[in-house]
ZAMARGU-4260 file (C-alpha; in steps of 0.2 Angstrom, whole numbers, plus 5000, padded with zeros to 4 digits):
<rodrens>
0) 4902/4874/4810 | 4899/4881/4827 | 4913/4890/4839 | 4910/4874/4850 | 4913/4862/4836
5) 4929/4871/4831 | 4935/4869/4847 | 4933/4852/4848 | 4942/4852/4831 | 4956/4859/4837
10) 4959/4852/4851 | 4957/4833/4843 | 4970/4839/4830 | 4981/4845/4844 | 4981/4828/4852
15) 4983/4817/4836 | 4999/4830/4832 | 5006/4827/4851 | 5002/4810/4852 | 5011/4805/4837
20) 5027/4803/4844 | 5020/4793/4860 | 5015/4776/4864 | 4995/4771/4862 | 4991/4764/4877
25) 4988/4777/4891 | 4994/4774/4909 | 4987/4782/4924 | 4996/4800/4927 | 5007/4807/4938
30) 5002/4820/4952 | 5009/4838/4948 | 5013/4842/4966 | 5028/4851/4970 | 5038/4834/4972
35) 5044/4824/4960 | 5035/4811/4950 | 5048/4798/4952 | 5053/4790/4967 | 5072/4793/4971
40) 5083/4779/4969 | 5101/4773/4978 | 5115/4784/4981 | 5118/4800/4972 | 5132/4798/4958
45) 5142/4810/4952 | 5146/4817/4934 | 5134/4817/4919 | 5125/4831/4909 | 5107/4837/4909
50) 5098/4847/4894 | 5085/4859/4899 | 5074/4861/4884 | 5065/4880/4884 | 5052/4886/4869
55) 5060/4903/4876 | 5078/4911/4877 | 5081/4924/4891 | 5085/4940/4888 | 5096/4944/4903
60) 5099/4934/4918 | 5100/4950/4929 | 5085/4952/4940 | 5086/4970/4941 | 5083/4969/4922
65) 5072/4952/4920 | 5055/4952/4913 | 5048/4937/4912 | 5048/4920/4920 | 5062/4910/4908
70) 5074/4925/4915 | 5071/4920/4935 | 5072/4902/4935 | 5087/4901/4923 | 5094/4914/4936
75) 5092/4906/4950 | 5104/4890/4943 | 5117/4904/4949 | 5108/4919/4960 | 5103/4917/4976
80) 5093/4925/4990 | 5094/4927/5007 | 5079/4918/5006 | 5069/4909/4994 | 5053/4897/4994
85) 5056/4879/4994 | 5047/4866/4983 | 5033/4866/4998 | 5030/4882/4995 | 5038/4887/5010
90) 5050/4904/5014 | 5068/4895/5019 | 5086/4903/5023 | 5097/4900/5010 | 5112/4914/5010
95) 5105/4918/5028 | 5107/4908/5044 | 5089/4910/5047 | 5075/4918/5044 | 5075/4937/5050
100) 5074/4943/5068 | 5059/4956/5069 | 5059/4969/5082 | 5043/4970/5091 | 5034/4986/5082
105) 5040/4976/5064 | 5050/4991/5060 | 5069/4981/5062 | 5075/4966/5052 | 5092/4959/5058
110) 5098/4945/5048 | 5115/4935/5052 | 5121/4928/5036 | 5128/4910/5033 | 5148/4912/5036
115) 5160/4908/5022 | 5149/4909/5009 | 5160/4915/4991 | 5153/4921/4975 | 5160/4911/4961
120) 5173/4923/4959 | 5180/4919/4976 | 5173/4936/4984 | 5166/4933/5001 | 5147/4939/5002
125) 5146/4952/5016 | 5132/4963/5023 | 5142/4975/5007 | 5132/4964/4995 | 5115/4967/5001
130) 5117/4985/5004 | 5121/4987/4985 | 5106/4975/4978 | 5096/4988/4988 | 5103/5003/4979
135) 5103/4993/4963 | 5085/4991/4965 | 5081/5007/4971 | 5091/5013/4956 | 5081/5021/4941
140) 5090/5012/4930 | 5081/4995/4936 | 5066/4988/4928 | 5062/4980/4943 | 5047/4982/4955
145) 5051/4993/4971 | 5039/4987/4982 | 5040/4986/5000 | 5059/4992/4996 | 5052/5009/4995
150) 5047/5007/5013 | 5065/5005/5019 | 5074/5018/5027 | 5091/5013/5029 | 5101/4998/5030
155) 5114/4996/5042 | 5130/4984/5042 | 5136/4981/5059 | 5150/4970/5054 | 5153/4957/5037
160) 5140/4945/5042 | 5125/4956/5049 | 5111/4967/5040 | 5100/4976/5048 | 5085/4983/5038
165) 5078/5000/5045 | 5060/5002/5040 | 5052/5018/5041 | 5033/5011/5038 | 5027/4993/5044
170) 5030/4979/5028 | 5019/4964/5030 | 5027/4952/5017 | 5046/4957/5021 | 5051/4940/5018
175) 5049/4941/4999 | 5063/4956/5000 | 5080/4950/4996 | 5076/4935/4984 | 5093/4937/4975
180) 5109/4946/4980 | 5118/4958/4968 | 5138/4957/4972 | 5147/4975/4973 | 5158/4968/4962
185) 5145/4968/4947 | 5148/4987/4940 | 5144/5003/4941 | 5126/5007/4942 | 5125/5019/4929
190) 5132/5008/4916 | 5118/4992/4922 | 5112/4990/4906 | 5130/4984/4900 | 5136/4974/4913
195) 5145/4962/4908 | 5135/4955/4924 | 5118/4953/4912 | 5124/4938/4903 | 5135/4929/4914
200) 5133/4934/4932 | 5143/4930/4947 | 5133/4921/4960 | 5133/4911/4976 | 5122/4897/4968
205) 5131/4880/4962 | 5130/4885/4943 | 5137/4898/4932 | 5138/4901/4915 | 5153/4893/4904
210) 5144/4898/4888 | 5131/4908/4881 | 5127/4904/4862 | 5110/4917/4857 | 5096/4907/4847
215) 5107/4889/4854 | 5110/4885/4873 | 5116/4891/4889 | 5131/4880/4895 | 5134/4879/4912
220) 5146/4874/4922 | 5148/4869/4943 | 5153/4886/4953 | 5170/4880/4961 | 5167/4891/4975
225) 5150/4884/4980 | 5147/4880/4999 | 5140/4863/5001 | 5155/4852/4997 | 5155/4840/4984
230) 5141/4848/4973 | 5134/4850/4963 | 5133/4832/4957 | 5132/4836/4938 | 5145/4841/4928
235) 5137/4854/4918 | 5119/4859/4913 | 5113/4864/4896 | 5098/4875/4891 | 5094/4872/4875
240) 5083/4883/4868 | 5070/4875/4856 | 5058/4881/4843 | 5043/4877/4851 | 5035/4865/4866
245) 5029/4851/4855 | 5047/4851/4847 | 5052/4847/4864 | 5040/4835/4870 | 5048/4826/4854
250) 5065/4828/4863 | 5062/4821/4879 | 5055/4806/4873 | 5069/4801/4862 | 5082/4807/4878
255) 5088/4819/4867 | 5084/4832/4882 | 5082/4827/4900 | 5070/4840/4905 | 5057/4853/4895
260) 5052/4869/4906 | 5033/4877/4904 | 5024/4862/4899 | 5004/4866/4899 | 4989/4856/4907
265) 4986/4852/4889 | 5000/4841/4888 | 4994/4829/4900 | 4987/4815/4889 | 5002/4815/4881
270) 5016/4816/4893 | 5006/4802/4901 | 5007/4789/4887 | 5025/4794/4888 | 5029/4784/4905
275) 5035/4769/4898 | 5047/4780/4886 | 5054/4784/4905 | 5045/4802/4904 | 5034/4812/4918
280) 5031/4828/4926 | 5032/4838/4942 | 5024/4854/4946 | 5016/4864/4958 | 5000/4876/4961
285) 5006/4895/4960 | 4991/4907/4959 | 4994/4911/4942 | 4979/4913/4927 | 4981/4913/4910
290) 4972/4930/4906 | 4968/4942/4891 | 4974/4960/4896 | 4967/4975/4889 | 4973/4992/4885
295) 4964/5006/4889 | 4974/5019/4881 | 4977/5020/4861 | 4991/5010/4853 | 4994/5024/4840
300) 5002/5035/4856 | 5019/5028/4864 | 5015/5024/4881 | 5001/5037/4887 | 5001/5043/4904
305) 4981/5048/4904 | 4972/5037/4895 | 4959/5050/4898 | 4964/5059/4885 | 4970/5046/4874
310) 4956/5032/4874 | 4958/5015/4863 | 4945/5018/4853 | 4938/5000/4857 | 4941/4993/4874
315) 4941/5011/4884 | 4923/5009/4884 | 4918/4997/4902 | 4902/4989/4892 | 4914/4984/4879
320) 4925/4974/4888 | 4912/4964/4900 | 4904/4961/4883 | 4919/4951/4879 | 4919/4942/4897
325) 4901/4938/4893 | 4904/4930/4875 | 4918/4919/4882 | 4912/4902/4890 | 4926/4898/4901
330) 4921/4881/4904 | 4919/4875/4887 | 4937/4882/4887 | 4945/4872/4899 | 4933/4855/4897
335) 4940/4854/4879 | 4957/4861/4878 | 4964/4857/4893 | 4956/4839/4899 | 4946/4848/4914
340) 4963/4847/4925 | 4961/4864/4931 | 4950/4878/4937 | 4942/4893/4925 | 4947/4910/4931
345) 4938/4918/4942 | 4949/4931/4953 | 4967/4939/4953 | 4969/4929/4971 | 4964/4910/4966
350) 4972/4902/4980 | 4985/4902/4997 | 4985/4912/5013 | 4975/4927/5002 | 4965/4918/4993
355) 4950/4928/4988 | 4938/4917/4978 | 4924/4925/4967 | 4910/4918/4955 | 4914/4913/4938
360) 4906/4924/4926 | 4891/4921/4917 | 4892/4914/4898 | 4876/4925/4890 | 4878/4929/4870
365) 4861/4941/4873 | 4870/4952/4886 | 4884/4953/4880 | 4876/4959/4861 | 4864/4970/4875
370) 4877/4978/4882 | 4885/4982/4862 | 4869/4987/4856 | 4868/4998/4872 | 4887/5006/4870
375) 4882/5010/4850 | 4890/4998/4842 | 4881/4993/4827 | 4881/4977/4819 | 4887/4979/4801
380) 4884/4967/4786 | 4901/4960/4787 | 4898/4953/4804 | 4909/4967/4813 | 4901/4980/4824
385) 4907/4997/4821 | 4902/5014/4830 | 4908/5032/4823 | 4919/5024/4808 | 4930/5012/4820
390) 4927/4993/4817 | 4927/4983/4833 | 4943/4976/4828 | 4956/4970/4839 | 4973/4962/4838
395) 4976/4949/4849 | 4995/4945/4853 | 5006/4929/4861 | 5022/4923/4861 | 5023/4914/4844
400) 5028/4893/4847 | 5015/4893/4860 | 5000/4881/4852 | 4989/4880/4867 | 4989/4899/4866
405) 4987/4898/4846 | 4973/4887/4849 | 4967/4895/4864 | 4966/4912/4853 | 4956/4903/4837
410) 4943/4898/4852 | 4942/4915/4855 | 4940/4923/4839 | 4927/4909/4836 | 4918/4915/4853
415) 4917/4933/4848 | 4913/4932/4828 | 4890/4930/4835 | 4895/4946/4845 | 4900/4955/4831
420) 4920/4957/4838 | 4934/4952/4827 | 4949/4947/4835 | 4965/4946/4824 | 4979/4936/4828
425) 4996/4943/4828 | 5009/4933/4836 | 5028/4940/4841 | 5042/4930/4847 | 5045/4931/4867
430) 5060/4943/4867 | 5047/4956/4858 | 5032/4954/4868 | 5043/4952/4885 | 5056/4966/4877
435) 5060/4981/4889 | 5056/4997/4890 | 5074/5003/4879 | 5071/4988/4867 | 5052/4994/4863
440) 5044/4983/4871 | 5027/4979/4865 | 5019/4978/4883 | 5028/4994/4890 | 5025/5005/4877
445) 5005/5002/4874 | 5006/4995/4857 | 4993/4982/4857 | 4974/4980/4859 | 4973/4963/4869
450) 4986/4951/4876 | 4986/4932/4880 | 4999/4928/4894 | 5001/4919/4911 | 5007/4930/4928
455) 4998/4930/4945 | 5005/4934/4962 | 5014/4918/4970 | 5014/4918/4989 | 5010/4934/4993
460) 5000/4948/4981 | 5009/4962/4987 | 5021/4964/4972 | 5010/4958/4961 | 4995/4968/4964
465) 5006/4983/4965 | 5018/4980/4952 | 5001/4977/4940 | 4987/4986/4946 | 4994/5001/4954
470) 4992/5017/4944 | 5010/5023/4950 | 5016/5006/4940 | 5009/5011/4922 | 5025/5012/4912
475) 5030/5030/4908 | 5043/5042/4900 | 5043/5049/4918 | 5048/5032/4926 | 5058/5026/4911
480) 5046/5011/4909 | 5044/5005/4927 | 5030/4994/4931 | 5019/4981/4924 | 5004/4991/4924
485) 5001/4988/4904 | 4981/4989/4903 | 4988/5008/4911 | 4971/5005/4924 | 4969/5018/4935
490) 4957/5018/4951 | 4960/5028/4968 | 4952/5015/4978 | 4963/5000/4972 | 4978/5012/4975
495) 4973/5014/4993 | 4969/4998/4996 | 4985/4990/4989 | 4995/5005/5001 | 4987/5001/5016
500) 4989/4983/5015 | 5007/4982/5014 | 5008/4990/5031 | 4996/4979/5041 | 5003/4963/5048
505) 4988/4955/5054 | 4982/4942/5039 | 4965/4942/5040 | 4964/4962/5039 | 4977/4961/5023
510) 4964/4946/5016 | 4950/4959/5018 | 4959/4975/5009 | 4964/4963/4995 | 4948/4954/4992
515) 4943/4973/4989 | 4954/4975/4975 | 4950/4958/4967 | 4933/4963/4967 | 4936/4980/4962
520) 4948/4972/4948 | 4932/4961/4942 | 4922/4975/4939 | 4935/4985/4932 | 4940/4971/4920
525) 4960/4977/4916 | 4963/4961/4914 | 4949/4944/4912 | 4955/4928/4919 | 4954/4912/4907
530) 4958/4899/4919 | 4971/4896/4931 | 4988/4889/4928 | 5000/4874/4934 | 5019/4877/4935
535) 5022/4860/4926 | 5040/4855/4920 | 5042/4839/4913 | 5057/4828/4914 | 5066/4809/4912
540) 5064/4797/4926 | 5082/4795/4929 | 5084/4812/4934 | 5083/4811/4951 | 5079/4824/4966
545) 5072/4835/4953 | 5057/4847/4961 | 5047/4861/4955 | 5044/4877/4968 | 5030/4889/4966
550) 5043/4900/4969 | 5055/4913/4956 | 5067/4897/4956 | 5052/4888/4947 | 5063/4872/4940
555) 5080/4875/4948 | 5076/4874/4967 | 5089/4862/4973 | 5098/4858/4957 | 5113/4856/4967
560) 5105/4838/4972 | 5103/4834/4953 | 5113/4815/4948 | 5109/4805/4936 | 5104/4786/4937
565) 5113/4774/4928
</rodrens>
């Protein structure tokens, strides 16, 4: 049977699985948009409980610590920002007054903060609060991403309710600086990691935690202190964490959960012959590709510094990697598994203001066994390649629960088996892959030929592309594992370019440096882009003013507003 037929396969069995529990007759679907699928109905009512079903648990709910998306957007039910991005994709004040005042040579940010405002401990929030979430994040015991707060030089606090942010070099996308606040209150620095903090954190946002049972569910409960008076509506929310997605597709459409986060595109058919089981979906466009990440240094070593000197023995070498982008027909891909409802990936900057769009790559068997052939890799009689005694044998990894992942990696083993590439899967459970750098995680320390994930930049690439691309972001012993940089890609150029942009406020010219480096990223190949991704979360109909941002919030935005119909 050929790789397309198998595919096919697969994705018919996927559908008959899914389907099973949903009516026959299919109804037209809903739009994923940002806004909810379900028109909002009379006058909110208070009281009631809504489950949140999750395939995934969080590690931590402490941003300086998080790693991976489940960790933000259950966060932000009790962390807040001084800004955040609503469900139109827009920056908005929230624990500010308004958005910053900038001085005229962009070097001063002043920001009045919303008076009255309480963490749920009954502190105040003061201009105090944000000078330590800068020093927490500055600290080297955060995992987090330092940029653009590397380019601050001070921060000043006139009085309670005034910061003023000093910066000593020009930084473009500001706004996405502060996005949560950190209270004082939270503990010494030097002891972050065991924070009491970490699993139930103080916060300004209308949730907190009541009760936090690992492997079970996340209880929480309304913040007493929460500004906006008379909410949240809801008398407690519940994450559940569930075995897998279809388990909870199961769940929503018995009501036994009201909402199920991270649903994919491939869900579609079945979550729309779900409507009449009082089931749809919301979601919104956020720049992210479901991608296969390479690793250019050796897995044997733990977390190399230069590759150069330790290789991986298989995907070091250029020829071999576009070889792999060659053998993989995108298309086919996303036609079969996931219904044509998005785009195949193409660039590190699919869409908004920085868009940078490329052209697909080209599906060609004979060049991609040229450029084998040409790298001397020769075919053996088992169907693998091999060159100087090393099979071309590579472990592919995912989180485990995941079966459009699971499916999407038998496509690919399919794809590459004419090339003469095997791919073996080896799936981990989230906390593994995602793991940090103390916890030895997969990703931070190297160990791992190729992995099958989602990220991408949101609003704006700064972070992303830094946080990712940037050589001073590969995780080291140096830097105690800061950085996403887990392909541990180094190129000079992309490291100018990435450094120049965040200083330059004028769009266009920004466009143009990072267009640069998603070129330079295609030929590079670190990473190769599958097909872009939908946030989707899909929910009950009598959940009302639910909304999905493209945002950190993802789910949350504006659960404060969250009743239930009767």
């Amino acid at each position: 049977m050929s790789w397309s037929r198998n595919l096919f396969a697969l994705a018919l069995i996927a559908t008959l699985l899914l389907s099973a529990c949903a009516p026959a007759a299919p109804v037209a679907p809903a739009q994923p948009g940002g806004e909810s699928g379900a028109a909002v109905s009379g006058e909110p009512v208070k009281g009631g409980v809504v489950i949140v079903g999750t395939p995934q648990e969080p590690g931590t709910l402490n941003p300086l610590l998080a790693l991976s998306s489940i960790e933000d957007a259950i966060g932000s039910f009790i962390i807040e920002g001084l800004v955040q991005v609503d469900e139109n994709g827009e920056y908005v004040p929230v624990l500010a007054a308004a958005l910053p005042e900038v001085s005229e040579d962009g070097l001063v940010l002043t920001y009045q903060l919303k008076p009255d405002v309480k963490f749920a401990n009954g502190d105040p929030f003061t201009c105090a609060d944000v000078q330590f979430t800068f020093d927490a994040i500055m600290s080297d015991l955060s995992g987090v991403s330092t940029a653009g707060y590397r380019n601050i030089d001070a921060i000043e606090c006139p009085d309670e309710l005034t910061v003023v942010v000093n910066f000593a070099d020009v930084y473009a996308p500001y706004l996405r600086l502060f996005s949560y606040i950190i209270p004082q209150s939270a503990g010494d620095l030097a002891a972050l990691d065991n924070w009491e903090y970490n699993r139930a954190p103080n916060g300004t946002g209308p949730w907190m935690v009541k009760e936090w049972q690992s492997g079970n569910f996340i209880e929480l409960a309304p913040n007493p202190n929460f500004r906006e008076a008379g909410k949240p509506y809801l008398d407690q929310v519940i994450v559940r964490f569930l075995p897998s997605r279809e388990v909870g597709i199961q769940l929503l459409g018995t009501g036994e959960i009201t909402a199920l986060w991270d649903i994919t595109e491939a869900d579609f058919p079945t979550l729309d012959s779900m409507a009449a089981q009082g089931v749809t979906y919301a979601g919104a466009q956020t720049g992210e590709n479901e991608l296969l990440l390479f690793n250019f240094g050796d897995p044997a070593v733990d977390a190399p510094a230069d590759v150069a000197a330790n290789p991986h023995p298989v995907l070091s070498d250029l020829r071999v990697r576009q070889a792999i982008q060659y053998a993989i027909d995108k298309q086919e891909m996303v036609d079969t598994l996931l219904y044509g409802h998005v785009n195949v990936g193409t660039t590190v900057l699919p869409n908004g203001t920085f868009a940078c769009p490329l052209p697909p790559s080209e599906f060609s068997i004979e060049k991609a066994s040229a450029l084998l052939d040409e790298a001397g890799w020769v075919m053996g009689a088992d169907g693998v390649r091999e060159k100087d005694g090393v099979k071309a044998e590579l472990k592919i990894t995912t989180t485990s629960g995941n079966l459009l992942r699971e499916q999407t990696q038998q496509v690919l083993v399919e794809m590459l088996k004419p090339i003469g590439i095997n791919l073996i899967i080896e799936n981990v459970p989230s906390d593994v892959l995602f793991a940090g750098w103390d916890s030895n995680g997969l990703r931070k320390h190297g160990q791992f030929d190729i992995l099958l994930y989602t990220t991408g930049p949101f609003l704006d690439p700064d972070s992303h592309l830094y946080g990712n691309y940037h050589s001073a972001s590969i995780p080291v012993v140096e830097n105690e594992g800061a950085g996403s940089n887990y392909s541990r890609y180094t190129n000079a150029d992309v490291d100018a370019w990435i450094d120049e942009a965040a200083g330059i406020t004028d769009v266009d010219a920004r466009r143009a440096l990072y267009c640069q480096v998603a070129e330079q990223i295609n030929n590079d190949l670190p990473r190769l882009f599958l097909y872009e991704r939908l946030l989707l979360t899909a929910y009950r109909t009598n959940l009302q003013n639910f909304q999905v941002s493209p945002g950190p919030s993802d789910f949350t935005v504006g659960s404060q507003n969250w009743w239930l119909q009767q």
